[in-house]
N, C-alpha and C positions, 0 to 999 in steps of 0.2 A: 504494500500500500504506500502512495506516496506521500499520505500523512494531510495529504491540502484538503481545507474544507471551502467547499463550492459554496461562491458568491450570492448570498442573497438575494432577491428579487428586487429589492432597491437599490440596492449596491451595484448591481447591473443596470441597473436605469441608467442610475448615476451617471458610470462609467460611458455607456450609450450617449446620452447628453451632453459630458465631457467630450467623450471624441468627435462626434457632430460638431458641437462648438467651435473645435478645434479645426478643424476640416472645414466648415462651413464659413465662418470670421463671423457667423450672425447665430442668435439666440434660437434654438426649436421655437416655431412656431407653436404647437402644439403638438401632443401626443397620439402619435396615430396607431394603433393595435392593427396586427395583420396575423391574422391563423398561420402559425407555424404547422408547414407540412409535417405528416408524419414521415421520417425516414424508412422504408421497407430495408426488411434484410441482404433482400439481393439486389444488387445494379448492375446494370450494362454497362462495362468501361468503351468509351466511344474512342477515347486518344488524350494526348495530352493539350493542357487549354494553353494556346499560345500564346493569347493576347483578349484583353479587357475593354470594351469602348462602352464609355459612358457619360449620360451628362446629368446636370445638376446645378444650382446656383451656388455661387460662390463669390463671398464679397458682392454681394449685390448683383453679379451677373452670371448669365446662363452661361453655360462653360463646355464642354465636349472635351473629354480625357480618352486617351488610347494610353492603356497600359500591356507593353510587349514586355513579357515573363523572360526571364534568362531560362536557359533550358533547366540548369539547374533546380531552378524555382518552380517551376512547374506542375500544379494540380493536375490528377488526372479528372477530366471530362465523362460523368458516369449520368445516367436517364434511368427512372425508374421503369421497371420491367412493363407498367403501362403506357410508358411513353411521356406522360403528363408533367414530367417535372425532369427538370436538370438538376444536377448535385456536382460540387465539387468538392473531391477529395483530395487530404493531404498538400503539398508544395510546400513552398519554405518563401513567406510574403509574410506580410502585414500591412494593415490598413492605418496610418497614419495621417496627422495633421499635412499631409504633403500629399494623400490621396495610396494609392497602392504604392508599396515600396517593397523591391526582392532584398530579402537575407541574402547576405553573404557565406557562400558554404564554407 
């Protein structure tokens, strides 16, 4: 066991609203709840996810991000077995105030 006990439901808010904050340069508007899928047992690994394009406002303006994965970094690209959802597994990234950023191996 690795001894860590798992973050609170506020505590994770928190942290959520922090890094948004941080990421965003402006205050959540408000909180919005979204049905977290259930993860099935089994998935289709489709390949690995190369790259990330995304947009969002940022400092007050809408923004378009392309994030290209160092290969090292790289989640694998997995679809549940009904098709209905995409999953990504594992990579070596993080989401910081700078938007996606690859680990260094």
């Amino acid at each position: 066991m690795s001894g860590k006990v798992p973050l609170s439901k506020r505590a994770q808010k928190t942290h959520a609203e922090n890094l948004y904050r941080e990421f965003s340069g402006h205050e959540p508007d408000e909180v919005e709840y979204v049905q977290k899928p259930e993860i099935p047992d089994v998935l289709t690994v489709i390949g690995e996810l190369e790259a990330v394009i995304y947009s969002t406002v940022r400092d007050g303006e809408n923004e378009r991000y392309i994030h290209k994965f160092k290969p090292s970094s790289r989640a694998m690209l997995c679809v549940t077995p009904n098709g209905d959802q995409l999953v990504l597994i594992g990579g070596k990234y993080l989401f910081t105030d700078r938007g996606i950023v690859d680990k260094w191996a």
